[in-house]
Backbone of each chain as ProteinMPNN parsed JSONL, in Angstrom:
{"seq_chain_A": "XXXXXXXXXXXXXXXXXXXXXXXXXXXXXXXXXXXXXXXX", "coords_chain_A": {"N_chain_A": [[49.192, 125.936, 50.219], [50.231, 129.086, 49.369], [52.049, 130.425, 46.542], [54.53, 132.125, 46.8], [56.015, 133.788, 45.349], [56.018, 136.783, 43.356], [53.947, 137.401, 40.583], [55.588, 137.372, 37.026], [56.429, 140.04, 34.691], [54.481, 141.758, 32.782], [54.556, 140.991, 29.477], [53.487, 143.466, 27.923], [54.352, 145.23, 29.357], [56.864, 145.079, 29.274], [57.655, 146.213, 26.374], [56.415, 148.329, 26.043], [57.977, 149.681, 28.401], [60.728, 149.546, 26.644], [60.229, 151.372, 24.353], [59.293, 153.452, 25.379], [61.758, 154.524, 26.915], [63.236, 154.515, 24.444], [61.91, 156.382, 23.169], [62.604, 159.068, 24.768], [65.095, 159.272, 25.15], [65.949, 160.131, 22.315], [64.045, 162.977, 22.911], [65.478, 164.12, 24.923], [67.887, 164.34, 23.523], [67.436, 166.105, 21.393], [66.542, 168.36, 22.411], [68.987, 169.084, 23.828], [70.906, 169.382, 21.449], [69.298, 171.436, 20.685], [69.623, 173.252, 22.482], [72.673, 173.451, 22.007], [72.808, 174.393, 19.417], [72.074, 176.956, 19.859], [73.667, 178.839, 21.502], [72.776, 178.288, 24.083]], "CA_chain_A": [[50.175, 126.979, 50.499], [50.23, 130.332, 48.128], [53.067, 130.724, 45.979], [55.803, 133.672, 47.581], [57.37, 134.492, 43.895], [55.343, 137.367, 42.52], [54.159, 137.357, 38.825], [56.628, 137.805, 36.306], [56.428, 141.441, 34.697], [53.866, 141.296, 31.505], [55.097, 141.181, 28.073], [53.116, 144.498, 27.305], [54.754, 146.044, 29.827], [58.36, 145.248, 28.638], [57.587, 146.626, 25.06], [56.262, 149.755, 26.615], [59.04, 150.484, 28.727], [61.935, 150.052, 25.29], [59.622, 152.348, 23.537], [59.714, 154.907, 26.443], [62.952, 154.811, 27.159], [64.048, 154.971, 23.169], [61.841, 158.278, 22.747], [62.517, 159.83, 26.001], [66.759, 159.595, 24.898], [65.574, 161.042, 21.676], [63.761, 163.987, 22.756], [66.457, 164.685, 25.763], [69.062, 164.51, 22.829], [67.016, 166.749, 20.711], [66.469, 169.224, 23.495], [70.702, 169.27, 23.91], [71.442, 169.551, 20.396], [68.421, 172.549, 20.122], [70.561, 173.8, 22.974], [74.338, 173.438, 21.408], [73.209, 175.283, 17.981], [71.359, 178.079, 20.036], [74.795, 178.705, 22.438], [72.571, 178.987, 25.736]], "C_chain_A": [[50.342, 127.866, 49.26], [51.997, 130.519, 47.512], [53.61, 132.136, 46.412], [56.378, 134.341, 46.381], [55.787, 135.538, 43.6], [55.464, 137.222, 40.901], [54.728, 137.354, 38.167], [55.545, 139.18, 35.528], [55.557, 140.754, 32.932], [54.333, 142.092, 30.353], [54.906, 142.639, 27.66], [54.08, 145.779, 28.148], [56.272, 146.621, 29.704], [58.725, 146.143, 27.657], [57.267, 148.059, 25.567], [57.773, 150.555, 27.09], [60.841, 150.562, 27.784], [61.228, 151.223, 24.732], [59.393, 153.546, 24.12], [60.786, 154.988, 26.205], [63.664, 155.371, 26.029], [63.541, 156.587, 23.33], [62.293, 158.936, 23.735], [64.199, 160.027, 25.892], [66.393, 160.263, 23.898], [65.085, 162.353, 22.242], [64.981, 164.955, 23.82], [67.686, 165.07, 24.357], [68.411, 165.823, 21.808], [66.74, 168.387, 21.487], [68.137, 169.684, 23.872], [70.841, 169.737, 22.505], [70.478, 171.213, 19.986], [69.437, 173.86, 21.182], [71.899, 174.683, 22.663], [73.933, 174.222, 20.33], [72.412, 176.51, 18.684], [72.445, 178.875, 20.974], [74.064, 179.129, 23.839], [72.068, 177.491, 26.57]], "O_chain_A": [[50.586, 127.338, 48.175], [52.952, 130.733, 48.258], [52.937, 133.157, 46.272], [57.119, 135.322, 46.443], [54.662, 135.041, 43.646], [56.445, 137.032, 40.182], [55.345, 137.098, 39.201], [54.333, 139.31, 35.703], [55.866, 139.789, 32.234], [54.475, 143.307, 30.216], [55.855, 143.201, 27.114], [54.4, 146.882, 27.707], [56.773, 147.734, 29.863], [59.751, 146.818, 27.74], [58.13, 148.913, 25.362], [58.419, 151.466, 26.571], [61.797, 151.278, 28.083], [61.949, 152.22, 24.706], [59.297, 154.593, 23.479], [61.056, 155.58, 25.16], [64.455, 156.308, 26.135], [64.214, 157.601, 23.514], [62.466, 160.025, 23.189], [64.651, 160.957, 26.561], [66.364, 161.439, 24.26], [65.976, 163.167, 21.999], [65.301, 166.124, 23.601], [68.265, 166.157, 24.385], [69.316, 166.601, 21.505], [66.811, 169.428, 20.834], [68.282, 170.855, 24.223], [70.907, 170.965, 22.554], [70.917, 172.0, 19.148], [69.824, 174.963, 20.798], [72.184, 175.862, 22.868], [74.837, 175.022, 20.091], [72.005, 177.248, 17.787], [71.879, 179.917, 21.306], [74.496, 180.005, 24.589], [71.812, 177.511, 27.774]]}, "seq_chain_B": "XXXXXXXXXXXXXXXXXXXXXXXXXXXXXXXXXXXXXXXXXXXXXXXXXXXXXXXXXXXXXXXXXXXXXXXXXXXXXXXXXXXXXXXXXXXXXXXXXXXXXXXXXXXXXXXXXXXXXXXXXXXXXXXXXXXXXXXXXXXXXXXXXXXXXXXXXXXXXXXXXXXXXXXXX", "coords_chain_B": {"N_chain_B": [[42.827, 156.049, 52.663], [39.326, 155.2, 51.442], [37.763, 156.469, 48.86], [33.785, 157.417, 49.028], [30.682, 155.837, 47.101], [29.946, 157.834, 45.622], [31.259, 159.847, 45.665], [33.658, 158.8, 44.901], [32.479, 158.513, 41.785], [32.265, 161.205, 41.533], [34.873, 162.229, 41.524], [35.958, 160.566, 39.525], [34.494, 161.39, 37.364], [35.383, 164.54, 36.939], [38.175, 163.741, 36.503], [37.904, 162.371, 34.064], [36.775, 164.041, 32.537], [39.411, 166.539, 32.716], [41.459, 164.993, 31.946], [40.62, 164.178, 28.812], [40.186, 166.869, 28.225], [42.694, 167.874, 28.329], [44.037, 166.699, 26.551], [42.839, 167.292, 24.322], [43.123, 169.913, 24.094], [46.527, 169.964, 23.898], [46.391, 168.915, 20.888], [45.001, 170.4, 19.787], [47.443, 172.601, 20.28], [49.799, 171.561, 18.739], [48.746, 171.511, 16.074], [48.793, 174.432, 15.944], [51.485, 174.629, 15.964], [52.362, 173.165, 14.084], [51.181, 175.059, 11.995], [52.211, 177.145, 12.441], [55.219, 176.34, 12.136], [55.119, 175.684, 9.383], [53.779, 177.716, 7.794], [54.389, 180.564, 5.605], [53.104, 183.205, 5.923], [53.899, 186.061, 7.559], [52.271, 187.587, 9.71], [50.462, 185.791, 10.12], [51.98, 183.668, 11.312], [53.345, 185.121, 13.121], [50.564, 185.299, 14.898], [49.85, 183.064, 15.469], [51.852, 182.045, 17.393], [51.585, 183.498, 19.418], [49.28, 183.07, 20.351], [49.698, 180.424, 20.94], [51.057, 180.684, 23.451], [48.891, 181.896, 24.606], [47.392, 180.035, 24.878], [48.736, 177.728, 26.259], [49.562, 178.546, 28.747], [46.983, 179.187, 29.823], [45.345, 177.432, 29.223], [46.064, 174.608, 28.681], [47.952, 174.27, 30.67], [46.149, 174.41, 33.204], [44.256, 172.43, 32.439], [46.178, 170.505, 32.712], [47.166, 169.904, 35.592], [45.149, 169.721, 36.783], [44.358, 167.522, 35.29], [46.298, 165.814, 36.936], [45.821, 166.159, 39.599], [43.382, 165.171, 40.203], [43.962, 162.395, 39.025], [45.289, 161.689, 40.721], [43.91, 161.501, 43.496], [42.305, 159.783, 42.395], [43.64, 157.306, 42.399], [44.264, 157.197, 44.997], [42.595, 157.585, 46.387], [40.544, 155.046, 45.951], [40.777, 151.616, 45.347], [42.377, 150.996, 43.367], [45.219, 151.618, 43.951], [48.144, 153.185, 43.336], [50.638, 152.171, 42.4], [49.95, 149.878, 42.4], [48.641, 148.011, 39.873], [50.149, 147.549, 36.544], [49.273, 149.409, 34.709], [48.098, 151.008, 35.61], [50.352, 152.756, 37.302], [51.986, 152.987, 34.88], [50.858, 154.983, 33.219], [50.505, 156.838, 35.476], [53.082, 157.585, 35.328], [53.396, 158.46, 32.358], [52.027, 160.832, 32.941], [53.403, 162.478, 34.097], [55.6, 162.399, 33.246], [54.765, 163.999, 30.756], [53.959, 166.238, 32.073], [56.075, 167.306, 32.592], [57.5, 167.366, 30.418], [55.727, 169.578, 29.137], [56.276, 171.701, 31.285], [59.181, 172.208, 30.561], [58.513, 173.075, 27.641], [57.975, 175.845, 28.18], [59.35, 177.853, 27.759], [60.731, 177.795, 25.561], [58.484, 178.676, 23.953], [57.696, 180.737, 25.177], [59.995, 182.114, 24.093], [59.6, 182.418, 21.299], [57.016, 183.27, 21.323], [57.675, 185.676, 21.851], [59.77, 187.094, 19.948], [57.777, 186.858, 17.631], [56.215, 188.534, 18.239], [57.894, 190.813, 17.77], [58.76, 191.141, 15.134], [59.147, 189.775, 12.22], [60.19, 186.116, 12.098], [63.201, 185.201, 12.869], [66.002, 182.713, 10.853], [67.258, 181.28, 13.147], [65.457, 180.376, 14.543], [64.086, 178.425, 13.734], [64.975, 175.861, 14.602], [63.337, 175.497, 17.098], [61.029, 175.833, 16.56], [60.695, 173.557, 15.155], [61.072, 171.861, 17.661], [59.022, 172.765, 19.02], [56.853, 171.262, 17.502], [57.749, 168.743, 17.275], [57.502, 167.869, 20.227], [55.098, 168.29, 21.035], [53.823, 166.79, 19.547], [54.916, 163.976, 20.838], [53.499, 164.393, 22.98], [50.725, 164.4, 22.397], [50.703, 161.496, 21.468], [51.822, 160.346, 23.943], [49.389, 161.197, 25.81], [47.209, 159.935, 24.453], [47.941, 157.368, 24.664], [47.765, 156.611, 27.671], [44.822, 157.249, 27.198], [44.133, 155.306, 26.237], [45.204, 153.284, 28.203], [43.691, 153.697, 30.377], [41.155, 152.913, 29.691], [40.951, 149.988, 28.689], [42.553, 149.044, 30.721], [44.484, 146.844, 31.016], [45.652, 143.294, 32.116], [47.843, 142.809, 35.035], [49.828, 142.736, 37.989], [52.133, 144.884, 39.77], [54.977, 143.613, 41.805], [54.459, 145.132, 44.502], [51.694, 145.413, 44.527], [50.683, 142.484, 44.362], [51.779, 141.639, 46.462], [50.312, 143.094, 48.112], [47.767, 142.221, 47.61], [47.636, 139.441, 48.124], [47.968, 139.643, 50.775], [45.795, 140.895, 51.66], [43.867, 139.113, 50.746]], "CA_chain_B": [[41.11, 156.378, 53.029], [39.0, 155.197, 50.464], [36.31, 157.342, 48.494], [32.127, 157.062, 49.232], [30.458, 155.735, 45.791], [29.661, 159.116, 45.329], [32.704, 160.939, 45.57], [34.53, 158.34, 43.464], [32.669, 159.155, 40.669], [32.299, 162.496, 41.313], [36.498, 162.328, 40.859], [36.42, 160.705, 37.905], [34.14, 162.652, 36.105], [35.971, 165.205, 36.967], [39.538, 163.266, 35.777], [37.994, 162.04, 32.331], [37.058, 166.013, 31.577], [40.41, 167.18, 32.85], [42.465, 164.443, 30.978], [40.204, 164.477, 27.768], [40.328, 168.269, 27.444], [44.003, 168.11, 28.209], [44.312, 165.787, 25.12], [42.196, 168.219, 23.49], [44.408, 170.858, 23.909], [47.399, 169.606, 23.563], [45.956, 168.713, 20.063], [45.115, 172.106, 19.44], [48.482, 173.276, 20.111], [50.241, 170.814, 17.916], [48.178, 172.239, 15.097], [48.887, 175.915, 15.986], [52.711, 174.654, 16.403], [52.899, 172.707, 12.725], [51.126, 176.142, 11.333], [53.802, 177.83, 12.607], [56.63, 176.022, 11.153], [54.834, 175.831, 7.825], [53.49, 178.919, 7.364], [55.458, 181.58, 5.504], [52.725, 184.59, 5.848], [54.195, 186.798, 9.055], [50.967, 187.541, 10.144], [50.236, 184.03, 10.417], [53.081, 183.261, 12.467], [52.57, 185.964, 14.718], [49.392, 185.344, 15.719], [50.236, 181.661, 15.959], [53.164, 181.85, 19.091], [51.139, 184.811, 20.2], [47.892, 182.311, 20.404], [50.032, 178.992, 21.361], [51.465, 181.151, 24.696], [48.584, 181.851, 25.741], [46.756, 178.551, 24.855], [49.799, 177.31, 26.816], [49.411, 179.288, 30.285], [45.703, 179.405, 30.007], [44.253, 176.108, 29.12], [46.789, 173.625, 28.711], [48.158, 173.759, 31.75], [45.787, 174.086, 34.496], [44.195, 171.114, 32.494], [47.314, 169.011, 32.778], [47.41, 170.111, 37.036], [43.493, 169.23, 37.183], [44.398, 165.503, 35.406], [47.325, 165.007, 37.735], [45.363, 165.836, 40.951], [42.196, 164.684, 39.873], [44.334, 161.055, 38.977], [46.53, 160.994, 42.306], [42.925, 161.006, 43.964], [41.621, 158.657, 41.683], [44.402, 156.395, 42.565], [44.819, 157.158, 46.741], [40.865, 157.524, 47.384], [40.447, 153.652, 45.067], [41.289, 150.219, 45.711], [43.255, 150.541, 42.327], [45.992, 152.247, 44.201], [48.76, 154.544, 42.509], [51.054, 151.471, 42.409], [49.454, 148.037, 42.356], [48.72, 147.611, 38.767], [50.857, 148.592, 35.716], [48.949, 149.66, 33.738], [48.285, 152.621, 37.111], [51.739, 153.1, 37.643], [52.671, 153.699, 33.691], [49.626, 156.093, 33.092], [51.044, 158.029, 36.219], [54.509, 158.026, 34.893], [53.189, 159.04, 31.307], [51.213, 162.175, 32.799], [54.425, 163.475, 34.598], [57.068, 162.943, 32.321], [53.863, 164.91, 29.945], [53.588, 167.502, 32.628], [57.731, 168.079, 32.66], [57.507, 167.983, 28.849], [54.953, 171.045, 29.103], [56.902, 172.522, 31.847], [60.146, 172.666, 29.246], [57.949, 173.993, 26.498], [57.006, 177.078, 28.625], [60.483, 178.401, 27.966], [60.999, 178.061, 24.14], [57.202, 179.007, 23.732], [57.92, 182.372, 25.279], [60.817, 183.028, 23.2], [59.103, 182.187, 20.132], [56.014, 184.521, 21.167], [58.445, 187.388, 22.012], [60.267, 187.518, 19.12], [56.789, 186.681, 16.707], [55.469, 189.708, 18.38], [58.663, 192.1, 17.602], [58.941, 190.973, 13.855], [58.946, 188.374, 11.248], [61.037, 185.698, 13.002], [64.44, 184.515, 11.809], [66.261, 181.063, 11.147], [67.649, 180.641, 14.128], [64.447, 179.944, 15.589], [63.676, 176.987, 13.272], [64.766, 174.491, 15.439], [62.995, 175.716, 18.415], [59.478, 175.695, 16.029], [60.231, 172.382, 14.96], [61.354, 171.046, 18.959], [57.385, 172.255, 19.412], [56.078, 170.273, 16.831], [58.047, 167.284, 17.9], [57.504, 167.212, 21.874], [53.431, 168.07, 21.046], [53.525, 165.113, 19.0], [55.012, 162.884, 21.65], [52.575, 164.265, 24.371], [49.472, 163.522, 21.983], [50.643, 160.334, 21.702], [51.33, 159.977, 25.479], [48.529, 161.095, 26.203], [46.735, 158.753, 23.854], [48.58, 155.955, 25.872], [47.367, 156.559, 28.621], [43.41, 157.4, 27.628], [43.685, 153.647, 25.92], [45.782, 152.217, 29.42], [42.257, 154.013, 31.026], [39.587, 152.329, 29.024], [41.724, 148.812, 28.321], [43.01, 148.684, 32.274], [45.126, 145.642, 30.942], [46.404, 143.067, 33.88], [49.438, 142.629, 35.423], [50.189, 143.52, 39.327], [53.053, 144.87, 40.774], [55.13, 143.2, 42.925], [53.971, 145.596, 45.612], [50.198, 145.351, 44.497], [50.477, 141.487, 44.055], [52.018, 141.355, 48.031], [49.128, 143.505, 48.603], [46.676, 141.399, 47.232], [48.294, 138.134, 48.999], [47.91, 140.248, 52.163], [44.302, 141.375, 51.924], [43.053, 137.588, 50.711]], "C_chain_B": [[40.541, 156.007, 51.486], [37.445, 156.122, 50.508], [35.374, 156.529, 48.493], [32.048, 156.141, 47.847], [30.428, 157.122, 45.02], [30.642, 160.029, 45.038], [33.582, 160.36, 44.494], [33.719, 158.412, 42.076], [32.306, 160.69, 40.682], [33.546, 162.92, 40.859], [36.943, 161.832, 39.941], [35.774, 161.185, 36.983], [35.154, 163.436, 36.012], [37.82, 165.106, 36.311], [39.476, 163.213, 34.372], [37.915, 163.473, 32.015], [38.268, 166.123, 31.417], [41.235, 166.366, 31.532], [41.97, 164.468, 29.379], [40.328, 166.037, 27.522], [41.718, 168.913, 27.571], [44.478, 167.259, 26.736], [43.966, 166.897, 23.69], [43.225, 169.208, 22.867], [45.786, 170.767, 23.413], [47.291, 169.536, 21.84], [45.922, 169.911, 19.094], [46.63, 173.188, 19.083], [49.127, 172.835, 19.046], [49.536, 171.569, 16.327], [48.878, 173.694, 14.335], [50.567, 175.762, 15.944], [52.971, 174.313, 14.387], [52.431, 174.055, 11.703], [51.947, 177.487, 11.14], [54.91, 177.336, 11.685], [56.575, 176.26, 9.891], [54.359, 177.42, 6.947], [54.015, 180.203, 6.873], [54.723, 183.272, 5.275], [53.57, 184.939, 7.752], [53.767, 186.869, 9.892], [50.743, 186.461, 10.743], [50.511, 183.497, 11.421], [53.31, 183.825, 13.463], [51.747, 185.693, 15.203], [49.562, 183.891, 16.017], [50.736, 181.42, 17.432], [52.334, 182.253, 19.32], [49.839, 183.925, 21.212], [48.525, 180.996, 21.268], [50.747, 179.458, 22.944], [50.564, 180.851, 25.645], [47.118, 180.663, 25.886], [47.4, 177.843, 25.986], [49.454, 177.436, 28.561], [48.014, 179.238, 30.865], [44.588, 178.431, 30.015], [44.949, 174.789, 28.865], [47.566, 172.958, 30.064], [47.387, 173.733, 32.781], [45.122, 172.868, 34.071], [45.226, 169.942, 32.865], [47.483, 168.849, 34.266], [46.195, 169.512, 37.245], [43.784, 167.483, 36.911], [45.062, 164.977, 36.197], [46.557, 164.989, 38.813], [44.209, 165.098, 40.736], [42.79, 162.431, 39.723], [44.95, 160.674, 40.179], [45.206, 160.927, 43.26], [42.345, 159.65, 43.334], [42.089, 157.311, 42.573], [44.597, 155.62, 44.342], [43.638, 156.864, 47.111], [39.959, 155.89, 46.924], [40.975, 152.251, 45.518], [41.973, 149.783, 44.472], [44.781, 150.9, 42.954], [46.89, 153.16, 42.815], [50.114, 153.152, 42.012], [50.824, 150.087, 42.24], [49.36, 147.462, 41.136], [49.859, 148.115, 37.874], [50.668, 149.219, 35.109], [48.349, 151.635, 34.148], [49.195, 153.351, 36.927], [52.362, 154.007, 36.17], [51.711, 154.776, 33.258], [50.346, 157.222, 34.29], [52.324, 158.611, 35.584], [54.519, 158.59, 33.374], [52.328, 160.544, 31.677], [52.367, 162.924, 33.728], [55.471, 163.57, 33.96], [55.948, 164.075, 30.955], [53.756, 166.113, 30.515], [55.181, 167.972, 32.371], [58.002, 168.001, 31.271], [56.746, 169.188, 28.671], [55.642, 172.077, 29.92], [58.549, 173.235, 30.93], [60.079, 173.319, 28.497], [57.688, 175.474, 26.983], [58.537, 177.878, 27.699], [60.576, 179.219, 26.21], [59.376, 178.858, 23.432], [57.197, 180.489, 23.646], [58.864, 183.286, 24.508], [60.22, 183.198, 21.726], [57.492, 183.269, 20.206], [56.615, 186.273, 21.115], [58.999, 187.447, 20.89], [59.224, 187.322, 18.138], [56.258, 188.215, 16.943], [56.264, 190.9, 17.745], [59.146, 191.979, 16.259], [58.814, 190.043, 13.396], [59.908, 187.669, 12.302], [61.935, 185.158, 11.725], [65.132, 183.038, 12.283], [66.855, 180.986, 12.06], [66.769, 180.164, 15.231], [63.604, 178.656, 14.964], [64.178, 176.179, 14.255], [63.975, 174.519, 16.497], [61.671, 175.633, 17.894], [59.861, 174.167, 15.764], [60.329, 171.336, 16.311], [59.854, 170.976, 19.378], [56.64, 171.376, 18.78], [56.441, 168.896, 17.442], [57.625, 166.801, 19.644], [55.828, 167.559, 21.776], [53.185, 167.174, 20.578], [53.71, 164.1, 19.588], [54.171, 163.442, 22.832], [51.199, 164.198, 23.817], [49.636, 162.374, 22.033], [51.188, 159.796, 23.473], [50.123, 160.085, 25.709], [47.026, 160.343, 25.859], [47.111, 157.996, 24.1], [47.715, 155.681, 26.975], [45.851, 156.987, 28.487], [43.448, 156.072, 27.12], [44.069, 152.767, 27.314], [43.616, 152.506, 30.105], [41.145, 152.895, 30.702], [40.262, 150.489, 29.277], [41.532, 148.213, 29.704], [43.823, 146.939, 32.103], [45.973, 145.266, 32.035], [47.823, 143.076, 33.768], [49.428, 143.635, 36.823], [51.326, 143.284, 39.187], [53.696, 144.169, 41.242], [54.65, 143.49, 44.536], [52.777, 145.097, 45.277], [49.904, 143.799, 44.501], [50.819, 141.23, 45.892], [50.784, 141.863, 49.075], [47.719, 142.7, 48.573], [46.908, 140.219, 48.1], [47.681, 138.281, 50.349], [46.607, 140.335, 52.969], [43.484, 139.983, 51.546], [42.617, 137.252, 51.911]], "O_chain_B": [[41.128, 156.402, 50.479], [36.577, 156.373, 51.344], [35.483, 155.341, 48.191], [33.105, 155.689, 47.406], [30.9, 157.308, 43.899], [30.652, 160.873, 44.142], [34.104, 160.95, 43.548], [34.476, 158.356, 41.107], [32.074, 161.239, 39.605], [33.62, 163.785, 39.986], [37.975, 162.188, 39.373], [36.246, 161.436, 35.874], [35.948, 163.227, 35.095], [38.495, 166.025, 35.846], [40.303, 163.643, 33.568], [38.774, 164.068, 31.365], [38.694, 165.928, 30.278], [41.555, 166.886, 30.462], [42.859, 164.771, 28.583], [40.627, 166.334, 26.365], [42.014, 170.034, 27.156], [45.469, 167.595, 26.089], [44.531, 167.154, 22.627], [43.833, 169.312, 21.802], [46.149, 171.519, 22.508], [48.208, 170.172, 21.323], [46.542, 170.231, 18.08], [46.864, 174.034, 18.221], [49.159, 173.676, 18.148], [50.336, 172.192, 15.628], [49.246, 174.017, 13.205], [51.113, 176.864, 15.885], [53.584, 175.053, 13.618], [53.115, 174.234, 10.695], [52.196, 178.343, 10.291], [55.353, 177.904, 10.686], [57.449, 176.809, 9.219], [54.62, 177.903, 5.846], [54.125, 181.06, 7.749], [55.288, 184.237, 4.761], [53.675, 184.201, 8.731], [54.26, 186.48, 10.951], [50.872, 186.309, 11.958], [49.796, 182.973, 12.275], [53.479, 183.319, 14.573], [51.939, 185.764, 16.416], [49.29, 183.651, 17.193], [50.191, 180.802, 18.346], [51.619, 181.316, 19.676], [49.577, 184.105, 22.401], [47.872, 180.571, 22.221], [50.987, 178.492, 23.669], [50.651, 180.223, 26.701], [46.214, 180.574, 26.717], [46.614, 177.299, 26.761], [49.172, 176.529, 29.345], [47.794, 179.242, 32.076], [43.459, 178.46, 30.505], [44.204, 173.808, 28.859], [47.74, 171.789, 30.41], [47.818, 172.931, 33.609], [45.138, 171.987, 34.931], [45.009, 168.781, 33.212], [47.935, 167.744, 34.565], [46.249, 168.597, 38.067], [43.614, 166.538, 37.682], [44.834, 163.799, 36.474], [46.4, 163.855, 39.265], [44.256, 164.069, 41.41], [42.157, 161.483, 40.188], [45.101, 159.519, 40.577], [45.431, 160.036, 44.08], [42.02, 158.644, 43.965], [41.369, 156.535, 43.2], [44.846, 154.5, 44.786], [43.419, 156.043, 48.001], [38.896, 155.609, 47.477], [41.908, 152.329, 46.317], [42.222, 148.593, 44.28], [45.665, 150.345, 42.302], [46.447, 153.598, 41.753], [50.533, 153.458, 40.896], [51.703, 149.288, 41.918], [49.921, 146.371, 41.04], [50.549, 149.036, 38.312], [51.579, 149.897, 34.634], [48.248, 152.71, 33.556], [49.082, 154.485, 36.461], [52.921, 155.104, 36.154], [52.399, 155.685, 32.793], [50.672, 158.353, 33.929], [52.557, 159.801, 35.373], [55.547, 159.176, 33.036], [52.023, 161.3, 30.755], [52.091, 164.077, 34.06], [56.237, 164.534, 33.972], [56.593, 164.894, 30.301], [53.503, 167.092, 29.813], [55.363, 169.102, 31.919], [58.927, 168.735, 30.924], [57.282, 169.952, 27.868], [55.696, 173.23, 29.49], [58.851, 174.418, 30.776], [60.942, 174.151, 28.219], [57.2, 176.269, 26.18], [58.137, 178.608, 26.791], [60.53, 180.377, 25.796], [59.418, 179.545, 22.411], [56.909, 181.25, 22.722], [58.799, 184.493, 24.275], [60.479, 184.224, 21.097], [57.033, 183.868, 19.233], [56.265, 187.366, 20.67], [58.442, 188.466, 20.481], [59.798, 187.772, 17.147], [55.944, 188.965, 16.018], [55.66, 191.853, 17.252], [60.078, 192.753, 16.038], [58.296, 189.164, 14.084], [60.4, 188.317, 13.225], [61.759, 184.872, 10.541], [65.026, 182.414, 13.339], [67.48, 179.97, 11.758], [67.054, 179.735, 16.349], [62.706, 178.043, 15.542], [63.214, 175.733, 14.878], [63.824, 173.403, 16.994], [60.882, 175.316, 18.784], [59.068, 173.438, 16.359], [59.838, 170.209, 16.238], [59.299, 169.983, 19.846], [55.798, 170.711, 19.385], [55.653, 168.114, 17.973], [57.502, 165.66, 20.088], [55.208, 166.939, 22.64], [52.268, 166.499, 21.045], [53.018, 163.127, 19.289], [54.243, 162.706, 23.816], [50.339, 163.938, 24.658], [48.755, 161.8, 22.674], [50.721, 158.77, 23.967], [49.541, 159.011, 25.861], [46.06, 160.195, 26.607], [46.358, 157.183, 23.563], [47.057, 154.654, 27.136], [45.339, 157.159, 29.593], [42.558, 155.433, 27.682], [43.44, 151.743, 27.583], [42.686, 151.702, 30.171], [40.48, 152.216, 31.485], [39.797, 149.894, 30.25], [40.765, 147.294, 29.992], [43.703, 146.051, 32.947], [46.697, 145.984, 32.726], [48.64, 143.258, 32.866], [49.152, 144.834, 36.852], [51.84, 142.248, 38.765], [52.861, 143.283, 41.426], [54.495, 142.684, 45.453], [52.646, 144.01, 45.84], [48.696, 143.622, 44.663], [49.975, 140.593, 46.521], [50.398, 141.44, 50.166], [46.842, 142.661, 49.436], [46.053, 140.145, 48.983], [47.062, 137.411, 50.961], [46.31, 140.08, 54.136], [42.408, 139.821, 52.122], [42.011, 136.192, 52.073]]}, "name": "protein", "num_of_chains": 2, "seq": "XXXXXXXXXXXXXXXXXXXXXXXXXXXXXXXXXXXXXXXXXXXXXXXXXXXXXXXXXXXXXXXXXXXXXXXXXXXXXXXXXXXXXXXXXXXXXXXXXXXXXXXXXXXXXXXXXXXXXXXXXXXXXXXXXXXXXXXXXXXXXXXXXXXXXXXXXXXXXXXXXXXXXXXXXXXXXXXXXXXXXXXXXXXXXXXXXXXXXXXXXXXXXXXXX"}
């Protein structure tokens, strides 16, 4: 009988998605702040 | 529907060009973007924006439209699907948050060519030269992500692609 649980999610893929997520708040925040000192 | 033999690599030739000479480019710009910031002849800096516009409109992006369709075939016409692996899935999601980082740049690009063209430019447009340097630097390195996910193809399914697999055994 085949195991019903799918894989657990691979390590590389964890580390990837902190390291997205960090730059991807960075450049959104950098993109606001280029915003706020330009007043548009 | 899956692709012949023939057709599937006829679509990824056609993907590795697109995505390698979108790397290319991108590359290019980044260059033409840090010569900008640094550069304190006028001249220079004019012809820089003036050049990175229409680098921009002209060869940067229909490459980045050619890798996306050229990969959403790859993916639909394949038995890799667009979903099943992760290593699929994050390569897709690194060439669209790359395409809506290029779509952003069109904006500040144009202001920075229009005002290069109508004089020296002034500091209030430093941050907007250094926002290009910084978001070309994170879409070389996306897009260097995703030509190593390509070559690598490191495992790990899905939950969907792993139910899929279960399915099709």
């Amino acid at each position: 009988m085949s195991d019903p649980t799918p894989p657990p999610m691979p390590g590389w893929v964890k580390v990837f998605i902190v390291i997205a997520i960090a730059l991807f708040v960075g450049v959104v925040l950098l993109h606001l702040a280029g915003r706020g000192l330009h007043g548009h | 529907m899956l692709l012949s033999p023939h057709a599937r690599k006829l679509a990824l030739t056609a993907h590795v060009v697109a995505s390698v000479g979108w790397l290319g480019s991108v590359a290019a710009f980044l260059a033409l973007a840090l010569t900008g910031l640094r550069s304190e002849n006028a001249e220079t800096v004019r012809a820089v924006y003036v050049s990175a516009e229409i680098v921009t409109w002209r060869v940067i992006l229909p490459l980045c439209a050619a890798a996306l369709i050229t990969g959403l075939i790859q993916g639909l016409g394949t038995s890799w699907g667009l979903v099943r692996h992760y290593w699929v899935l994050i390569k897709l999601l690194l060439t669209i948050g790359a395409t809506l980082l290029l779509l952003l740049h069109t904006g500040p690009i144009r202001v920075l060519a229009e005002a290069a063209s109508a004089g020296p430019l002034t500091s209030h447009l430093d941050r907007t030269r250094l926002q290009l340097v910084v978001d070309a630097t994170l879409a070389v390195g996306a897009l260097l992500v995703a030509s190593v996910l390509s070559i690598y193809k490191p495992t790990g399914l899905t939950p969907y692609g792993w139910r899929r697999a279960q399915r099709d055994a």
